[in-house]
Every structure is written in structure tokens, then in C-alpha cells.
C-alpha positions in Angstrom: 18.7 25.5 -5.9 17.2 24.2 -9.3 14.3 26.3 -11.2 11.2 23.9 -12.0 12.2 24.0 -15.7 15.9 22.3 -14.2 13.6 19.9 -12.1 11.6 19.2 -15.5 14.7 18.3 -17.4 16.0 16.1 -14.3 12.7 13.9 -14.4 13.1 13.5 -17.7 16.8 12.4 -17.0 16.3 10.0 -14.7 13.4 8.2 -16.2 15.3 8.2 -19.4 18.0 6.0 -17.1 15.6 4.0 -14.9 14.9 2.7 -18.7 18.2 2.5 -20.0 19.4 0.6 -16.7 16.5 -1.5 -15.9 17.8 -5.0 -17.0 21.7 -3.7 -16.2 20.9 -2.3 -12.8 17.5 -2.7 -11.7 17.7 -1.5 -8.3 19.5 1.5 -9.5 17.1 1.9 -12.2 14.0 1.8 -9.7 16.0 4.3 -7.6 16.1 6.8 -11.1 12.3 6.2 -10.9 11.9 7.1 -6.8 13.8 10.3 -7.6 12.0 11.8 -10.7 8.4 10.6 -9.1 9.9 12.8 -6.0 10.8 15.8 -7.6 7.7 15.9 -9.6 5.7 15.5 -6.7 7.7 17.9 -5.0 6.2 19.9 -8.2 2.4 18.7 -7.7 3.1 16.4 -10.9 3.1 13.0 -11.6 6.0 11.7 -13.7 4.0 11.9 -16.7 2.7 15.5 -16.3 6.4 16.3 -15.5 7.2 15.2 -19.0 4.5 16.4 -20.5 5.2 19.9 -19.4 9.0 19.2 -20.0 7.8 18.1 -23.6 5.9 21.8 -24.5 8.8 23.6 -23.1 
């Protein structure tokens, strides 16, 4: 089981590949995305909160 601070730096993993991948892999890429908006929902955060919080950490 992951702490939230491991579920932080996994969003921030997988958008960073959902934008490295995009024009490569696009359906891979959007997968990245589904993944890290899940686990920061799973969190009560949007991706962007997730990062944000990831960022002060």
C-alpha cells in the first residue's frame, strides 16, 4: 500500500508521461492521465491540487 505522499509523486509521474508520450502514444498517454486523475480523486484532489501539494512537499 502507497502513503499519499507516494500517490503524490505517482500523479506527478504519470502526467509527466501522459506529456512526454502524447504525440508518441496517445492512447497510452491519455491512459497516464485516467490514472493520476484517479489516484488524486481517490485523494479528494484534482490533478492539479495533487501537484500542487506534491510541489510544497
Amino acid at each position: 500500500m502507497r502513503t499519499s505522499q507516494e500517490d503524490l509523486l505517482v500523479v506527478e509521474a504519470l502526467v509527466e508521461y501522459h506529456a512526454d508520450r502524447m504525440d508518441v502514444q496517445p492512447a497510452r498517454a491519455s491512459r497516464a492521465w485516467v490514472l493520476a486523475k484517479e489516484i488524486a480523486a481517490s485523494h479528494g484532489l484534482e490533478i492539479e491540487d495533487a501537484l500542487r501539494q506534491r510541489d510544497s512537499v
